[in-house]
N, C-alpha and C positions, 0 to 999 in steps of 0.2 A: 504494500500500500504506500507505504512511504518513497519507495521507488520511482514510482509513478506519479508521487507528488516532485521528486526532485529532478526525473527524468522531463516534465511538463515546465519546471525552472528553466531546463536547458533550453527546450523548444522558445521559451520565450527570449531568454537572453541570446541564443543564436538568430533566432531572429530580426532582432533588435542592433545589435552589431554589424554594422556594415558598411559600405561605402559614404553614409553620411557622414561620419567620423572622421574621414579624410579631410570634410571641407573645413570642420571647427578648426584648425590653425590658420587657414584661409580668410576665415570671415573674425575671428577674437583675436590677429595680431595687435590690432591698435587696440582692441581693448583691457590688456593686462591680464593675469591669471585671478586674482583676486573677481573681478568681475564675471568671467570667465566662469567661477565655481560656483559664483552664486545664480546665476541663470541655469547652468546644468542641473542645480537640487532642486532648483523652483521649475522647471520642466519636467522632472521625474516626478516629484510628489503632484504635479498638475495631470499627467499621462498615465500615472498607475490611477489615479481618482478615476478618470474617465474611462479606463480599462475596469475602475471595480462596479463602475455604471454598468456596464454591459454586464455582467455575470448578475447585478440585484434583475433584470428585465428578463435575463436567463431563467429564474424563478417559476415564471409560466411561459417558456417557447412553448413550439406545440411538439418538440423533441430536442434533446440534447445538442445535436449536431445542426443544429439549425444555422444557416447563414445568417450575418447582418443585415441582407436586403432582407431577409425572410422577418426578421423582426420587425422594419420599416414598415413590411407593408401590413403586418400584423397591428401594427396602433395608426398607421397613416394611409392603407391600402397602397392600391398601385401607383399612387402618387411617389408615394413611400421609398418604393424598392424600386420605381424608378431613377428618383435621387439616387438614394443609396448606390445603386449598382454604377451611374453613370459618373459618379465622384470616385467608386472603386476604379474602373476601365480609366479616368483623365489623371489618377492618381498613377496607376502602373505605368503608364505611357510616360508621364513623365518624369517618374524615377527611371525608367529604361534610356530614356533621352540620354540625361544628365551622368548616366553610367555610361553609357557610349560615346558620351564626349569626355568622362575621365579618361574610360582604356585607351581613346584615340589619342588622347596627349600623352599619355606615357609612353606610345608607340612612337611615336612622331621623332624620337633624337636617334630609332634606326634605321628611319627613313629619309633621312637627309637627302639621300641621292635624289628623290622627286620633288625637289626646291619646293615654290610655293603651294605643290598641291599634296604637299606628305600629311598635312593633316587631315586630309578629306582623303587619303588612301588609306590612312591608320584609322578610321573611325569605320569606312567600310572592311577592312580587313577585321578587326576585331568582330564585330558586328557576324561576318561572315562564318567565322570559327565557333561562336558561340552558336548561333542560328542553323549550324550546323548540328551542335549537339544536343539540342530542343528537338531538331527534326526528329534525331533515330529514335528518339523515347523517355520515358521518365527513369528510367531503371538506370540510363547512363548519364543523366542527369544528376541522380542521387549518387551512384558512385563518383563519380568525380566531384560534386561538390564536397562530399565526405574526404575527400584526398587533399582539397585544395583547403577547405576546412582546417585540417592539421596546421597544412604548411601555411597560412594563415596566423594561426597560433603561435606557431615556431617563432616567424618572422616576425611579429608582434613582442613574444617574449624576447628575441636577440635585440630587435630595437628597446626597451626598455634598460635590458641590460648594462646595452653600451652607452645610451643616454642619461639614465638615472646619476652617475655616478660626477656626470658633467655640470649637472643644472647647478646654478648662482643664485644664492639670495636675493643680490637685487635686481637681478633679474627678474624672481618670483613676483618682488613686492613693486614692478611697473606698473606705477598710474595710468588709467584709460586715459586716450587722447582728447576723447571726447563721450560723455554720463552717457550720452544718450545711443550710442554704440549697444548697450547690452538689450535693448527693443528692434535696431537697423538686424541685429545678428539671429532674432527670435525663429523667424522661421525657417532656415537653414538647421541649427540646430532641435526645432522640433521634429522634424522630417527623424532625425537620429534615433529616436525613443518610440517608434512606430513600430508596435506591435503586434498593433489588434485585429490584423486580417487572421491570426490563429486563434483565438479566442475562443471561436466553437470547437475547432479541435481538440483545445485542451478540455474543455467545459466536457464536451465527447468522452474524452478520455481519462477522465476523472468522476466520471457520473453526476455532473451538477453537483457537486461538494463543494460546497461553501467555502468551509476552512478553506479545504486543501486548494482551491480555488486560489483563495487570495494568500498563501505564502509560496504558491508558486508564480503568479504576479508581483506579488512586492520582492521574493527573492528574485525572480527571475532578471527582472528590471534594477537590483540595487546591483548585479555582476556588471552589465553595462555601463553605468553609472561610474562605480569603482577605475573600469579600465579608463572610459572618458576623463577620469581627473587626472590620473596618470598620462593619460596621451597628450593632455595639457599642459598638466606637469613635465615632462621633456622638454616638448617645444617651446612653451612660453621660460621654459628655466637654463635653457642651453641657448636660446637666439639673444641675445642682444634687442630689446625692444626697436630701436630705430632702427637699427637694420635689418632683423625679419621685415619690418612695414615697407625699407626701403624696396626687398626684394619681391615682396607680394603683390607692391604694386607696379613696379615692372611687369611680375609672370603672374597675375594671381588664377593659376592652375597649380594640377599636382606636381607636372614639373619644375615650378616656382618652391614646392616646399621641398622638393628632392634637392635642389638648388641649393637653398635656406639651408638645410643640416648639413651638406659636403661643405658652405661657408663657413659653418659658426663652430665644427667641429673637424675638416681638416679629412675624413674620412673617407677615403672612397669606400670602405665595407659599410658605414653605417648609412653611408647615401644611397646603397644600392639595395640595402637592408630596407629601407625605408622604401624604394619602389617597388622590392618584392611584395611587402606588405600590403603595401595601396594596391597593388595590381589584385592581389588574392584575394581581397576584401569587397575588390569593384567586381572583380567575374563571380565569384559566391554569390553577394549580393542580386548580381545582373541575371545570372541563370535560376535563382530564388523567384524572382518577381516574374520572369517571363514566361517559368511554368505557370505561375498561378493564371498570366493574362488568358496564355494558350488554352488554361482549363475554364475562365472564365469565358472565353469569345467561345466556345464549345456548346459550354450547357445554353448559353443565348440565343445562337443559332438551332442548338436542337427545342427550345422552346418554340423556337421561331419554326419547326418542321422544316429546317435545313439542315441536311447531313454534308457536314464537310470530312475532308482527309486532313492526314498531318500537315501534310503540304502547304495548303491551302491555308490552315489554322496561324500555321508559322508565317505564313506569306504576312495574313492581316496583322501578324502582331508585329513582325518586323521594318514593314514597308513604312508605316509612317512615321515611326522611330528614325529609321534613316533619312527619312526623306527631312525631318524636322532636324537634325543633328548637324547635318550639312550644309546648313542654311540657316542655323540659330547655334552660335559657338561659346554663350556665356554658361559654362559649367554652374556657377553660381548661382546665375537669376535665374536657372530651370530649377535649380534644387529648390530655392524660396521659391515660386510655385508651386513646385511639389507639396511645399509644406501646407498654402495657402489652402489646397485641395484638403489635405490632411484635417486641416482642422474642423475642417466640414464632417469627414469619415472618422476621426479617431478622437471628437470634441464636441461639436455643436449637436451631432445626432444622437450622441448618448443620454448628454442634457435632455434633448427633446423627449428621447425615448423614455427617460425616468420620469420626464415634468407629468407625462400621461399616464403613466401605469400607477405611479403612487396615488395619484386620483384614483384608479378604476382600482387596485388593492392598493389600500390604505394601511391595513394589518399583516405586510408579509413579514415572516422570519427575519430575514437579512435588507437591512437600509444601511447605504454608505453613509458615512459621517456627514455631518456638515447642514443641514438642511437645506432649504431652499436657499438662506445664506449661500452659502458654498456653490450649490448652482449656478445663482447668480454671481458669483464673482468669476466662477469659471467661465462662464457666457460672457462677460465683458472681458477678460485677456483673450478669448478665442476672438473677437471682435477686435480687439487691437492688432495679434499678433496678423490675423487674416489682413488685416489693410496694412501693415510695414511696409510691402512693395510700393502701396500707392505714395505711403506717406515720404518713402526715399526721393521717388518718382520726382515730387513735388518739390521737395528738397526739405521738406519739411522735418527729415531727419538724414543722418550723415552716411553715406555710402561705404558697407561694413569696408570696402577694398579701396577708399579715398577716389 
């Protein structure tokens, strides 16, 4: 029993880690580490809240393994779970984007020989490799994500290793450039702590158990957490504040941070450490999300009394990904959309979903803390963090990348 509660930790914390993690030294160089920790806890205790929303709505699915649309339409009909579903499909799209223009930049310094078109060959080429192993199946799927998974890990623990040991106090203790930095960085960072498309799985595979529910959410999400301060802790404790900023905003991609650690530490093993790592973590991530589109654009179509093939399934998920990656090159401002979608699907809907059901059962077992209070305050950051794009836009707040 207990297995299964800590095997469902894992599901969550492996799902949770991933390619957004890359972007937080991207987008919190000019904001210090001090700022930097404090938005990472205040996004975890805001993301597990709304993760332990869905499991109190769980209470009465009309089965364990119910989907999130299937909730949606369950208190809002087909309005409902057509939301729902069409914020899940804008949301995979464009984490797959923003993951194929990472692997494409990290490709790009062995591509030099095709001058100005090596980034648009490295975006189609990764693209192509991956898409490739979506097409033969799930089973080679899960095998290699399970391989690259490891070496993930590995590359993760060797860059700690070799970094921990460098970081500088005052480095740690760099003042933000500017307060209002830790709101410009919000949804980049929320994108990181996105969980909740497994949520019925676990809920599944735990039997709607309450507890064991919520200490495999709250642990699951404090391992991520943990490593995130650590992954901050390096970079913001080994760079030089002015000059990480300096270099991020020349490159701010991931080759800009590969860049950033072979300057501030002299290494070619820890620089290259560090792009084993980001690469591991973008294909993990990238082949995680694109099975689920595949299996989403599947059951849609078969609602829809369309039978398609693998082929075909892969074709829809991959075509407009490239088509948009090649023609929109900001890794960053697709991720903070990512997020903006997010907080619709892993934020505003759970609120809604709880604002309804505590009405219609007023006496169930398990209510999240916080009462309407707490709702209410998480419905107005999900409303802040959702408009940051507009508010940079405008200029109304400071461009996490200057």
């Amino acid at each position: 029993m207990q297995n299964k509660t800590f095997g469902s930790a894992l599901i969550v914390a492996g799902t949770t880690i991933g390619a957004g993690m890359l972007a937080m030294p991207l987008t919190s160089a000019e904001m210090g580490f001090g700022y930097t920790f404090t938005l990472l806890v205040a996004l975890w205790i805001l993301l597990s809240f709304s993760a332990l929303l869905f499991v109190e709505v769980y209470q009465k699915a009309p089965r364990n393994d119910a989907g999130i649309a299937t909730l949606a339409e369950q208190y809002f009909g087909l309005p409902g779970r057509f939301l729902a579903t069409l914020a899940s499909l804008l949301l995979m799209y464009a984490l797959l984007t923003a993951y194929a223009l990472g692997g494409g930049n990290l490709l790009v310094p062995y591509l030099n020989a095709f001058g100005a078109q090596a980034e648009s060959y490295a975006i189609i080429g990764f693209m192509l490799i991956l898409a490739s192993t979506v097409l033969v199946g799930t089973k080679v799927v899960d095998a290699f994500t399970r391989l690259l998974f490891s070496l993930k890990l590995i590359a993760f623990g060797i860059v700690l290793f070799m970094m921990l040991p460098l970081v500088k106090l005052e480095n740690i203790g760099a003042m933000p450039l500017d307060y209002w930095l830790i709101l410009s960085a919000s949804p980049v960072f929320f994108t990181s702590f996105g969980f909740h498309v497994v949520i019925p799985t676990i809920n599944s595979y735990l039997e709607n158990d309450i507890r064991r529910l919520r200490i495999a959410i709250i642990g699951g999400t404090a391992i991520p957490l943990v490593a995130y301060i650590l992954w901050e802790m390096v970079t913001h404790g080994v760079f030089s504040q002015v000059e990480f900023v300096q270099i991020i905003r020349h490159n701010p991609t991931l080759n800009g941070l590969v860049e950033a650690s072979y300057h501030a530490t002299g290494s070619q093993f820890i620089s290259y450490s560090v792009r084993l790592f980001s690469a591991f973590a973008l294909i993990t991530s990238f082949l995680g999300v694109a099975l689920s589109l595949v299996d989403c654009l599947d059951d849609l179509l078969k609602r829809a009394n369309i039978q398609a093939n693998r082929l075909s399934l892969t074709l829809l998920a991959f075509l407009p990904v490239l088509f948009i990656a090649l023609f929109y090159r900001n890794f960053l401002s697709v991720l903070g959309y990512a997020g903006q979608i997010f907080v619709f699907y892993g934020l505003l809907l759970p609120i809604a979903l709880v604002w309804v059901f505590r009405k219609k059962y007023p006496n169930m077992p398990y209510r999240v803390w916080g009462g309407k209070v707490a709702l209410i305050a998480a419905l107005l950051l999900g409303f802040i963090i959702f408009n940051v794009p507009f508010f940079i836009q405008s200029g109304l707040l400071p461009n996490v990348v200057g």
